[in-house]
C-alpha positions in Angstrom: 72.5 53.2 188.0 73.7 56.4 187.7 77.2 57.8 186.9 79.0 60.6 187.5 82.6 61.2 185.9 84.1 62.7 188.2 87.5 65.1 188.6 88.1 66.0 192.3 90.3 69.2 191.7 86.9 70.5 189.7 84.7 72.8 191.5 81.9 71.9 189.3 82.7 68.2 189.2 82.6 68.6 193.0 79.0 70.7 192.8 77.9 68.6 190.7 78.9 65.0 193.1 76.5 67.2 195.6 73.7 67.4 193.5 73.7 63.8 193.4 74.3 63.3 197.3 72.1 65.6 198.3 69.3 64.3 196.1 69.8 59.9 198.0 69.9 58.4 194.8 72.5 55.8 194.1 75.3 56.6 191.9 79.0 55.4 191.0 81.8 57.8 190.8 83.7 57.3 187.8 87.5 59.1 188.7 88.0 59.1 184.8 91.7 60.9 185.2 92.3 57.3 187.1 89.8 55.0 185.4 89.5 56.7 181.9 86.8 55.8 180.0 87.8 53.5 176.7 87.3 54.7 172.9 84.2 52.9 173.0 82.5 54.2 176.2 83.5 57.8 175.4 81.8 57.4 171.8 78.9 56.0 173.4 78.4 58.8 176.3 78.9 61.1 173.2 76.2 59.7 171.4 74.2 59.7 174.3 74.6 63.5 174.9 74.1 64.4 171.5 77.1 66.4 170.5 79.9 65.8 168.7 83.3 65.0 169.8 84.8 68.2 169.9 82.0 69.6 172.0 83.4 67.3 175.1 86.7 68.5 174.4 88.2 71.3 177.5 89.9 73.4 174.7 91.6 75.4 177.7 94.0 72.9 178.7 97.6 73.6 177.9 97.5 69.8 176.3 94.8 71.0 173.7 96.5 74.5 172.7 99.9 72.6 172.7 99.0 69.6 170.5 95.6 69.5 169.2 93.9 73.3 168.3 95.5 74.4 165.2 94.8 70.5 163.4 91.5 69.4 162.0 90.6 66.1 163.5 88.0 63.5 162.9 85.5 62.8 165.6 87.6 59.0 166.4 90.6 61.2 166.4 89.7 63.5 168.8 88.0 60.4 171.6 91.3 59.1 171.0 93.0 62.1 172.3 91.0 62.2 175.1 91.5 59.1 176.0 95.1 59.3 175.8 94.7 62.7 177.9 91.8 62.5 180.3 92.4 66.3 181.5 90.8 67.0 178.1 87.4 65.5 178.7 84.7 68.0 179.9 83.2 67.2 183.5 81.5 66.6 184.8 79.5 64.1 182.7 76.5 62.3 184.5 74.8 59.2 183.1 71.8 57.9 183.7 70.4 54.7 181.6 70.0 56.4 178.3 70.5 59.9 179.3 73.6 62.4 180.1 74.6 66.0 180.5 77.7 67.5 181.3 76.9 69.4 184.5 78.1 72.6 183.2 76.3 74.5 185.3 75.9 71.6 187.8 72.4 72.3 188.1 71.7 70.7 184.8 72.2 67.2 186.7 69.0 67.3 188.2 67.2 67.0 185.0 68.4 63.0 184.4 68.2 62.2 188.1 
């Protein structure tokens, strides 16, 4: 089944929850500011999209420029942030079996659905 990680407030999260409407496949909506994902899912989705750690990381946020930009952290370090602080996780993410993309621009979803 597919997943989408989902942030309400986020206008491409949102676009991106209408691509998959819009296109009558099933999916779950993962609200990951509410359900976050564990150290070991996050590792896994970031092995599935095939970047590193970092790359999933929203280095706008006030939470990253605050506490995280000027240190070098290790890839564990850094899903271990995110999981402590969900806002820092890019969205939206959608999973399907063994693919994903982050749906930046949302249009990128329809190539795993």
């Amino acid at each position: 089944m597919i997943k989408i990680y989902h942030n309400s407030r986020c206008s491409k999260s949102r676009c991106g929850l209408q691509i998959l409407e819009d296109s009558g496949t099933d999916f779950e909506i993962v609200k990951y500011l509410e359900d976050t994902p564990s150290v070991e899912e996050l590792t896994k989705l970031i092995e599935i999209l095939g970047i590193s750690a970092l790359q999933l990381v929203r280095k706008g946020e006030a939470i990253w420029k605050e506490n995280f930009k000027s240190k070098s952290l290790t890839d564990i370090e850094l899903i271990e942030a995110m999981v402590k602080h969900p806002k820092l996780i890019e969205r939206p993410i959608v999973l399907n079996g063994n693919k994903a993309v982050i749906g930046r621009p949302p249009e990128l979803i329809l190539d795993i659905i």
